[in-house]
Structures are given as structure tokens and as C-alpha cells.
N, C-alpha and C positions, 0 to 999 in steps of 0.2 A: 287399613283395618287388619287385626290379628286375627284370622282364621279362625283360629280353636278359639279364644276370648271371647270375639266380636267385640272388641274395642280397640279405640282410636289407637292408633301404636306412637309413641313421643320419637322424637327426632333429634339426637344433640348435634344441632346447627353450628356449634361454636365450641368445639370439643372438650367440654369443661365437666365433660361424665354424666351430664343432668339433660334428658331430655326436654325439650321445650314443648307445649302445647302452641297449636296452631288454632287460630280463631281469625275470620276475617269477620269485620263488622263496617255496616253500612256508618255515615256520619250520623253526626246527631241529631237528634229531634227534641224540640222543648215541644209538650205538649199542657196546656192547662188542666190542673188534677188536685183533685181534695186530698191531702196524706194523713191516713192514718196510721201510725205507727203500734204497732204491736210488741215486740219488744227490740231495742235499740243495745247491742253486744253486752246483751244478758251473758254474765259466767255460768260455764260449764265446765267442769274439769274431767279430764278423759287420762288415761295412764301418759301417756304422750303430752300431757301439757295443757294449759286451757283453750276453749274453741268457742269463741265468745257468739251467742247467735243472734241475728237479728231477723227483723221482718218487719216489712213497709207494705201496708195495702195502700194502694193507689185507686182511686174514682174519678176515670174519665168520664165526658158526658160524649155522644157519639157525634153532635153537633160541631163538637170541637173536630173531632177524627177526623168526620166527613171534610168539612173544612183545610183541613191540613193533607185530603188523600190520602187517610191511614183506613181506608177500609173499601176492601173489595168490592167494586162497584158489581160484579156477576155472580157473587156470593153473598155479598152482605156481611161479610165477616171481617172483623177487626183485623190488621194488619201486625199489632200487638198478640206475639204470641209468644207459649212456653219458650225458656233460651235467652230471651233479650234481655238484653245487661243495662241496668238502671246508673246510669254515670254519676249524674246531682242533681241537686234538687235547687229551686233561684223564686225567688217573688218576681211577681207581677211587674215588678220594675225592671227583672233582668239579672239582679243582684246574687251573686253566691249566696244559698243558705247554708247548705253542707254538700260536699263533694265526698262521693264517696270510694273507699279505698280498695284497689283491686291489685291483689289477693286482699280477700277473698271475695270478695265486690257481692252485687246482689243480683238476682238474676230473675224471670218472670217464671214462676210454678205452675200459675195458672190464670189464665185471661177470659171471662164469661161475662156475659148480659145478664145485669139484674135488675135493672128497673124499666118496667113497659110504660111509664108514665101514667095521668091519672083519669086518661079518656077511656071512660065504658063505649062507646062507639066504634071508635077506630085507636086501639093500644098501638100505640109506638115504643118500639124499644128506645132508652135513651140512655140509659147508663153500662158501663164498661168496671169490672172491678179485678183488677191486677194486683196480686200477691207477689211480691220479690222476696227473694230469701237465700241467703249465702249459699254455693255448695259443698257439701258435706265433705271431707277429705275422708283417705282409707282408714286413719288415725282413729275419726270418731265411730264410736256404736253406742245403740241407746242402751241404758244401764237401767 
């Protein structure tokens, strides 16, 4: 970390002038999820070029999570959190639908509980809804 910045300082690994980012990521997880798509490399143009954006809301159900040990059994809380990079998306059968490309790939914004289900008695949380969205380079600013 840079002292004065407080950010990640880059590292040219392979002396070619261009520092590399460092990311380790756990393997992947196929999780069952409703996509909505919001917008799919919408143009933007920025003095630097265009910065195409997109955004994928994802709806997990917690059923599935729990299922797969994607949620803190001492907390309760989704293991899905801001940071996680969304790879691609596959049907039911397993099949590629679209794989997604990184730079500048998508990434989780935000991960929250929104649906308690439809018991006045006993409310159970049951749904998950995850925002991905590219991250911004220095290049873009909103205009």
C-alpha cells in the first residue's frame, strides 16, 4: 500500500514499464440466479475513448446459497460480497451463455436481502440481489 495514497501500489513483475495488478481469487462457483440485465456495453464516450458500461443484477434465492455453503452459518450472511468478479453466465444444462470479458469484467457493488418471503407468521429471508458493474478506470468521469 502507498502511504500517502492509501492504495494498492502496482508491481512490474515482467519489466515491460506497466505495472500489474495483483488479485487472487478463490475457484469458481456456478450458483442458480434470475439475470436481470440493466444495461449490456452501453456507449459512453469520455475524452480518452469510449467506456462501454454495463450492469447485470443477479437474484439469488438463499435456498440455493445455503445449499452450496455460500452463507455464513454464525452470521447469516451471504458469502457473496462487494469485489466478486462475475466470470459467466451458463443455463440449466451447464452450457455457455456468455462469458464475460476481463478487462474490464464485472464485479459485485452490492449484495443485500430483499425478499422475506410471504409468511406473516414466521418471515424468512429468501432472496439475494447482486449488482455487478464494470470498474471505472482513471480515464472516465461523469460529465
Amino acid at each position: 500500500m502507498d502511504e500517502d495514497f492509501r492504495e494498492p501500489i502496482l508491481v512490474d513483475a515482467n519489466d515491460d514499464g506497466v505495472g500489474e495488478r495483483v488479485r487472487s481469487e478463490l475457484p469458481a462457483v456456478r450458483v442458480p440466479c434470475q439475470i436481470e440485465p440493466a444495461a449490456v456495453e452501453e456507449q459512453r464516450m469520455y475524452p480518452a475513448g469510449d467506456a462501454p458500461r454495463s450492469k447485470l443484477t443477479l437474484v439469488f434465492h438463499y435456498r440455493d446459497l445455503e445449499r452450496m455453503a455460500l452463507v455464513d452459518p454464525s452470521t447469516g450472511e451471504a458469502l457473496l460480497r462487494p469485489g466478486d468478479r462475475l466470470a459467466a453466465l451458463y443455463d440449466r444444462a451447464g452450457q455457455l451463455v456468455q462469458a464475460i470479458r476481463t478487462p474490464p469484467g464485472l464485479y459485485a457493488t452490492e449484495a443485500r436481502p430483499i425478499g422475506f418471503g410471504l409468511s406473516r407468521w414466521r418471515p424468512r429471508r429468501n432472496l439475494l440481489l447482486a449488482t455487478f458493474e464494470e470498474r471505472r478506470t482513471a480515464t472516465q468521469r461523469e460529465v
